[in-house]
C-alpha positions as CSV (number, residue, x, y, z in Angstrom):
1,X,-38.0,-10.2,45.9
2,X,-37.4,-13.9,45.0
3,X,-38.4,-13.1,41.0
4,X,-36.0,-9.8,41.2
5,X,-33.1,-11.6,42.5
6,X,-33.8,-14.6,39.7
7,X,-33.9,-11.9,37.2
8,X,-30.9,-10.3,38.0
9,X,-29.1,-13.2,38.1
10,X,-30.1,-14.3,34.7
11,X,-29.1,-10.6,33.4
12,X,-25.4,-10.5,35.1
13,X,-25.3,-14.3,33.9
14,X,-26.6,-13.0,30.0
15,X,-24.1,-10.1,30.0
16,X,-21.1,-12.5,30.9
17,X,-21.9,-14.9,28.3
18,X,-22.1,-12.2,25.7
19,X,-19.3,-10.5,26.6
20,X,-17.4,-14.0,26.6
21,X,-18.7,-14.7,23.4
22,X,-17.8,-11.4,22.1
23,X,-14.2,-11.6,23.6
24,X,-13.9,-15.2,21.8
25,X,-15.3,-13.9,18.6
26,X,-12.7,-10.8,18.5
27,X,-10.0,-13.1,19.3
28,X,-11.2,-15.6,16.4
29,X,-11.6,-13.0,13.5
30,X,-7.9,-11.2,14.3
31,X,-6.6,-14.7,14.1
32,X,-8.8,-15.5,10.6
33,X,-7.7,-11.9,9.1
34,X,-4.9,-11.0,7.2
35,X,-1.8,-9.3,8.8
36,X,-2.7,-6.4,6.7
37,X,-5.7,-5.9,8.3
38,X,-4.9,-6.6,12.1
39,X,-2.1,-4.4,11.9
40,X,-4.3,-1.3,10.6
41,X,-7.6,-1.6,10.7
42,X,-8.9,-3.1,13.9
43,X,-10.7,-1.7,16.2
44,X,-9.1,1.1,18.2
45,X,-9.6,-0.5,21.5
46,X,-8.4,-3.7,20.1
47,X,-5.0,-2.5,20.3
48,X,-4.9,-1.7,23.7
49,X,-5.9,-5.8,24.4
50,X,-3.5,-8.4,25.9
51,X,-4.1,-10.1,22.0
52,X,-2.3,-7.0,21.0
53,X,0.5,-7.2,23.1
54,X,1.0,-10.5,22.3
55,X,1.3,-10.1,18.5
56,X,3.5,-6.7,19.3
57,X,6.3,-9.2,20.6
58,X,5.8,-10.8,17.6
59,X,6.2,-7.5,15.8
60,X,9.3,-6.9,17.6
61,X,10.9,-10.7,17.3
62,X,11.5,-10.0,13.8
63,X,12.0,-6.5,12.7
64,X,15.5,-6.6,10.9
65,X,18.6,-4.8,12.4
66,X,18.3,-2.2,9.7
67,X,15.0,-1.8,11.1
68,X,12.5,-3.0,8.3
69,X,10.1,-6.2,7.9
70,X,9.6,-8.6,5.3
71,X,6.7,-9.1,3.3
72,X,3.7,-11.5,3.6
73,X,4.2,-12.7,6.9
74,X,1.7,-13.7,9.1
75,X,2.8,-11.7,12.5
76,X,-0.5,-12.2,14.5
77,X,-0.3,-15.9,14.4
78,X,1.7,-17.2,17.4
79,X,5.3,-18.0,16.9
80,X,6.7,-21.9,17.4
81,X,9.9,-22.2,19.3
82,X,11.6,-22.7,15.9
83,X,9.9,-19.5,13.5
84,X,11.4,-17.4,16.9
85,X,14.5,-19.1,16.4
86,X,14.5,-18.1,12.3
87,X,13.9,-14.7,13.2
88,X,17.1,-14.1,15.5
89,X,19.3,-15.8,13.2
90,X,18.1,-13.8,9.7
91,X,18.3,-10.8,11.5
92,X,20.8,-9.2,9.8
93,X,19.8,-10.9,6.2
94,X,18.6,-9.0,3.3
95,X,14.5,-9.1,3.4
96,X,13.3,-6.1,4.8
97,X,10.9,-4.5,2.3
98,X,7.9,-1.7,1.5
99,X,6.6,-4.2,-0.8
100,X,2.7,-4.8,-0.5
101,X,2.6,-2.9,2.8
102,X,5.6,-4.1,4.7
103,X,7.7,-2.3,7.0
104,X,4.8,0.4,6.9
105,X,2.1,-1.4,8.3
106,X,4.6,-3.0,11.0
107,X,5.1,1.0,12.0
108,X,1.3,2.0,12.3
109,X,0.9,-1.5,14.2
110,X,3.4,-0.2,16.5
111,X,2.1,3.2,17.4
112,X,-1.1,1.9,18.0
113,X,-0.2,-0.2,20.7
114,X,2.2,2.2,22.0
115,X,-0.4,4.6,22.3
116,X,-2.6,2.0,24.7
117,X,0.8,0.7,26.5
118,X,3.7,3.3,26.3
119,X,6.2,0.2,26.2
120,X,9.7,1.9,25.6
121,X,10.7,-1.2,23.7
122,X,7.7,0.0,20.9
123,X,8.4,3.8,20.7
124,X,12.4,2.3,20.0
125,X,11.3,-0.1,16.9
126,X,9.2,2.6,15.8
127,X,12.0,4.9,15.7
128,X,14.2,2.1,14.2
129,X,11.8,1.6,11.5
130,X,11.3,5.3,10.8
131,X,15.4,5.2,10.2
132,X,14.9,2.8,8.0
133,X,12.8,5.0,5.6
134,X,15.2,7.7,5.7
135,X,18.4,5.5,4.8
136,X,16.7,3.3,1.7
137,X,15.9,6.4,0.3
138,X,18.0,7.4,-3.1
139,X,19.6,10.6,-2.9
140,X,17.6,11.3,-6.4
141,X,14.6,11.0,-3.6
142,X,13.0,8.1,-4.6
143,X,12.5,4.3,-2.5
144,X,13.4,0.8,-4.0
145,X,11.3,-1.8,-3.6
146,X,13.9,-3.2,-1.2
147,X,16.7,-2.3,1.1
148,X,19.5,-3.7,1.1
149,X,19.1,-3.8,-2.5
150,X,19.1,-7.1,-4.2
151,X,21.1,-6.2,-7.3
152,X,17.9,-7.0,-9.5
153,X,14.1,-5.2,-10.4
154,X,13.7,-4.3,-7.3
155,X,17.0,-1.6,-7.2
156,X,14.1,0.7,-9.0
157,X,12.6,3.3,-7.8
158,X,9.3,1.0,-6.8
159,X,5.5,2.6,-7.3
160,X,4.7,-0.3,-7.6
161,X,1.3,-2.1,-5.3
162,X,1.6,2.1,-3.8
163,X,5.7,0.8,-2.2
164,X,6.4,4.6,-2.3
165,X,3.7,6.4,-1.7
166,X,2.5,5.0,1.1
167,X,6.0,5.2,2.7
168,X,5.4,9.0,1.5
169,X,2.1,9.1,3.0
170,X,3.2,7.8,6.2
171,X,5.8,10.6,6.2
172,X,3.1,13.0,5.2
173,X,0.8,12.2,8.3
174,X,4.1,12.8,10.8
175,X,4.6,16.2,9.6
176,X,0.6,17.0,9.6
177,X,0.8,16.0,13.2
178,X,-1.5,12.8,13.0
179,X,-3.5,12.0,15.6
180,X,-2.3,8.6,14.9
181,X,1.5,9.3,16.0
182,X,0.7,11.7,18.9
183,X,1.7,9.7,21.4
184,X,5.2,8.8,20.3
185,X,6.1,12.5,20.3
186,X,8.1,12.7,17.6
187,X,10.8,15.0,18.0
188,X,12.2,18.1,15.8
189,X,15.1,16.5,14.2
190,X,13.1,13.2,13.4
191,X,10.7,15.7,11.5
192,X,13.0,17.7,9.8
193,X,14.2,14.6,8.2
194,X,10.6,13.4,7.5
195,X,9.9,16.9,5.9
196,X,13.4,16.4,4.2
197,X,12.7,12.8,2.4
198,X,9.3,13.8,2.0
199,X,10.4,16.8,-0.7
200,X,12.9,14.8,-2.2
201,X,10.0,12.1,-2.9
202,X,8.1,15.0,-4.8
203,X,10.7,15.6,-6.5
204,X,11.3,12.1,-8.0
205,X,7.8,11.9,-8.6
206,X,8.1,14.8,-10.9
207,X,11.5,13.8,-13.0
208,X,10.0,10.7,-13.2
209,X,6.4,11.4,-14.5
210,X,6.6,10.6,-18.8
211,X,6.5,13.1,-20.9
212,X,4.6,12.6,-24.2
213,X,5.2,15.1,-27.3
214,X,5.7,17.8,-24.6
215,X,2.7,17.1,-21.8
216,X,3.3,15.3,-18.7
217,X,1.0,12.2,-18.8
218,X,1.4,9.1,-16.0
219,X,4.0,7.0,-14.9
220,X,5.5,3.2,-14.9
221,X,4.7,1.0,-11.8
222,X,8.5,1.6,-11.3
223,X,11.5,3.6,-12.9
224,X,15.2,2.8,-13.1
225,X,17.0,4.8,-10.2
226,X,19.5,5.8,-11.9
227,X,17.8,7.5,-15.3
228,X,14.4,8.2,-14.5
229,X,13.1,6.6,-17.3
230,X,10.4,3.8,-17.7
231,X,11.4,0.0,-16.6
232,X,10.8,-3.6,-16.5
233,X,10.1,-5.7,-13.0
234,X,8.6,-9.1,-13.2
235,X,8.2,-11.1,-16.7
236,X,4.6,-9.7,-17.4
237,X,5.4,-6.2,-15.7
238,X,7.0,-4.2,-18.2
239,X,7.9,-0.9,-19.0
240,X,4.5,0.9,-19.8
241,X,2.0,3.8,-18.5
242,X,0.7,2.5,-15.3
243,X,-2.9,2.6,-15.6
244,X,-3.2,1.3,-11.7
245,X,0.3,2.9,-9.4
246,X,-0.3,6.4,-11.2
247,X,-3.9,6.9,-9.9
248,X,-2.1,7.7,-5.6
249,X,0.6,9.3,-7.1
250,X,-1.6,11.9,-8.6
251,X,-3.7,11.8,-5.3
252,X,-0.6,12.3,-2.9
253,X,0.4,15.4,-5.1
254,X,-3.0,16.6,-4.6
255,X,-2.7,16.8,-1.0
256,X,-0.1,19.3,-1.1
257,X,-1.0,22.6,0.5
258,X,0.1,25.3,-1.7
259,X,1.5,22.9,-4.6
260,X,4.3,24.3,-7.3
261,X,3.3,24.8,-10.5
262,X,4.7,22.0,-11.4
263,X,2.7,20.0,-9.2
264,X,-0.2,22.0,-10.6
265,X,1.1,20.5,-14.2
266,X,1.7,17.1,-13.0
267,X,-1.6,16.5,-12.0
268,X,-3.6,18.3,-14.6
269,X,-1.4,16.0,-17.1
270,X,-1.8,13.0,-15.3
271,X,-5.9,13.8,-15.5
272,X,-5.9,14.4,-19.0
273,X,-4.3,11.0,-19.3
274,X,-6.8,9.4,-17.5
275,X,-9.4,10.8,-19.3
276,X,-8.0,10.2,-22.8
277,X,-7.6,6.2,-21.9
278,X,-10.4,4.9,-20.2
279,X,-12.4,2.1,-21.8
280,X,-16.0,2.1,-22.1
281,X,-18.7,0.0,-23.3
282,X,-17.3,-3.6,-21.7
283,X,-17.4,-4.9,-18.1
284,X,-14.8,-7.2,-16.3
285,X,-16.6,-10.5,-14.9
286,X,-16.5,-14.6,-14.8
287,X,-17.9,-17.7,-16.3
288,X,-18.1,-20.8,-15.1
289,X,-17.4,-24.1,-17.0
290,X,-19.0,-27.3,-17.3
291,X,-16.5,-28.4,-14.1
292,X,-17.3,-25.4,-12.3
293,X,-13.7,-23.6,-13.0
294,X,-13.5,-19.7,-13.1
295,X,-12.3,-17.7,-15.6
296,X,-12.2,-14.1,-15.8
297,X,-13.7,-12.2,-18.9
298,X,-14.5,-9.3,-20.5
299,X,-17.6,-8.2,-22.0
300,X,-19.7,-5.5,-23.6
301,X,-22.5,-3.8,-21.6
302,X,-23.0,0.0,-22.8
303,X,-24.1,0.9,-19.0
304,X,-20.7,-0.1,-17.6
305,X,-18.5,2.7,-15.4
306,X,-15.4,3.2,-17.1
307,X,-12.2,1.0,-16.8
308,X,-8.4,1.2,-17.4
309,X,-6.2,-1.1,-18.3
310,X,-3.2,-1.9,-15.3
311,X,-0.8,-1.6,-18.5
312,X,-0.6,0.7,-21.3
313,X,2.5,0.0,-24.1
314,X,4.9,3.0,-24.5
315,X,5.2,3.3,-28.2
316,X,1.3,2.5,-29.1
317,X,-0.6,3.8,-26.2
318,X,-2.8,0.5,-26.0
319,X,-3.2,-1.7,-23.2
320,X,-1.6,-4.9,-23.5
321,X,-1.8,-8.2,-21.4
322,X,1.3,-10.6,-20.6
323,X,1.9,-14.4,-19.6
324,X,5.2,-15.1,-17.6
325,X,6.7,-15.4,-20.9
326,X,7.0,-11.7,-21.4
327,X,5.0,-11.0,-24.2
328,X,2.7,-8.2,-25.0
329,X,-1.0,-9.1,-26.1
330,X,-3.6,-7.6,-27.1
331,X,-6.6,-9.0,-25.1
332,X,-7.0,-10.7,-21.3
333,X,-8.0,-14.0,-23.4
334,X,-4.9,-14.4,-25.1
335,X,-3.0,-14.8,-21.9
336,X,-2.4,-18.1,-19.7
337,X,-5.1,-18.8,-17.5
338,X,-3.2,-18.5,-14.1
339,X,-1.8,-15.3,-15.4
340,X,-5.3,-14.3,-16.6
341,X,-7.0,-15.1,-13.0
342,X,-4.0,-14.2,-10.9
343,X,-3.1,-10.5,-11.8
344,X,-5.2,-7.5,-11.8
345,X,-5.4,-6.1,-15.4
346,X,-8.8,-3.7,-15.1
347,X,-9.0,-1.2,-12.7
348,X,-11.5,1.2,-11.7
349,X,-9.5,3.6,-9.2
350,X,-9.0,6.4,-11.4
351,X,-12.5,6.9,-10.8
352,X,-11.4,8.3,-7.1
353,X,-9.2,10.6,-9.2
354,X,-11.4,12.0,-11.4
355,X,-14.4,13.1,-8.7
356,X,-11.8,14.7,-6.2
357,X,-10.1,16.6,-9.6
358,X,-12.5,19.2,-10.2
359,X,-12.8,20.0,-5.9
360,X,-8.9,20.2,-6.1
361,X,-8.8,22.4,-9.4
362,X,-11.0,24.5,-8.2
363,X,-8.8,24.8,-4.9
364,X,-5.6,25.8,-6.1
365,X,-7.1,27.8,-9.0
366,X,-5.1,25.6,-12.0
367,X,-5.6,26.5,-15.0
């Protein structure tokens, strides 16, 4: 009896130190992540933990009056006394943003917890922030980069790092009923809006795609909001065929049930884009110097997958390759090295695009 009860004990006292250990470890890698991450793509359970709650205060502390988030911040982290303090008083400053996942990911953050907690005070930021995409959209139906506006680059209409189409996609998975938003019951009017921006987002999409001797063919990482037509953001992000933002515009139009034939058109053009540019025969990698500094570089190897270029120029169709002083190059090594190692320039996403084409064709019978 004696070496049951020992063995027992030893078990209880195992199972408490793992699940100890395992608590502490959770706690340490949500704390070590990125915001992006712990607000999307944590555990489910996760967000029904008293971590959770703590970093919804957070969350709530410094959503904007108009009902958005800024960019970049760090909202699992614990406040100090004075970060709580900057929060209240900027309020009602311009900042909030659906640049590099803001605003969104504070919105999926909040219905997860809501789901666990049913906190009133979640489902009403939600709500605020779900406002929020419905006034910073342009009546032509597209979404700058930020609203308010800021009287600069960011007034366009912003595909830029996916700003609108994840903000579409979002809207997308509220009118298919995602599992994701169930508990926040989302009332009729609240969709009819969603259903409302959504279609206008289409149909910017569409009047903004370029046109090239007749055929639709990709479009810029952003387009002025007032013409449609191809524009400049940062110093090295100019007016071009985006190589990069155009790959989940094509993809959201593909997950239209029963698309137009115009979608049909858009997507087929956008394809045959794809297809026509991508670069073969070279890889993207690094070198190391005699001080042991990286440098990215390009080389041949005839059994590299395909790439494409972030940037295509307008007028020649080639890719180009910019420093912070705004001009176009020919090659990654003609840039500055910061610019060089801290921007991507390849991409290999319109890979995705190109498997899930002919499944899609084949679905909507395009011809």
């Amino acid at each position: 009896m004696k070496n049951i009860y020992l063995i027992s004990m030893i078990m209880v006292l195992t199972i408490t130190s793992v699940s100890a250990k395992n608590k502490q470890t959770t706690t340490q890698d949500y704390l070590s992540l990125k915001w992006k991450q712990v607000s999307t793509k944590m555990p489910a359970e996760w967000y029904g933990t008293e971590d959770a709650k703590l970093v919804a205060e957070n969350v709530l502390l410094s959503q904007k009056e108009i009902g958005g988030w800024e960019k970049n911040k760090p909202y699992h982290h614990a406040f100090s006394e004075s970060e709580k303090a900057h929060y209240i008083q900027t309020k009602s400053e311009i900042g909030a943003t659906f640049d590099n996942g803001a605003t969104i990911s504070e919105l999926r953050f909040l219905a997860k917890v809501y789901s666990h907690f049913r906190d009133d005070r979640y489902k009403q930021a939600f709500e605020k922030g779900l406002n929020y995409i419905f006034i910073s959209q342009y009546e032509n139906g597209g979404w700058p980069q930020f609203y308010p506006y800021k009287g600069d680059y960011a007034d366009h209409i912003t595909y830029n790092d996916d700003a609108m189409v994840n903000t579409m996609k979002f809207l997308f998975q509220i009118l298919d009923d995602s599992k994701e938003f169930s508990s926040l019951q989302i009332n009729k009017n609240r969709k009819d809006k969603a259903q409302k921006a959504f279609d206008k987002g289409i149909q910017c999409i569409l009047k903004t795609q370029i046109v090239l001797n007749g055929q639709p063919t990709v479009w810029c990482a952003q387009h002025d909001e007032k013409t449609f037509a191809p524009a400049n953001a940062r110093a090295y992000e100019l007016a071009s065929f985006s190589g990069g933002e155009s790959v989940n515009i094509a993809l959201l139009l593909m997950k239209i049930d029963k698309p137009s034939k115009e979608i049909i058109a858009a997507v087929n053009g956008a394809v045959k884009w794809f297809e026509a540019n991508k670069i073969e025969g070279v890889k993207l990698t690094q070198e190391t110097d005699k001080n042991g500094k990286k440098n990215r570089i390009i080389v041949k190897d005839k059994n590299a997958s395909p790439l494409w270029a972030r940037f295509y120029d307008l007028e020649t169709g080639k890719p180009y390759f910019c420093s912070r002083d705004g001009i176009k190059r020919n090659s990654l090594a003609e840039i500055s090295y910061e610019r060089r190692n801290g921007y991507g320039w390849y991409t290999n996403t319109p890979e995705k695009l190109l498997k899930k084409y002919p499944g899609w064709r084949k679905k909507v019978n395009a011809k």
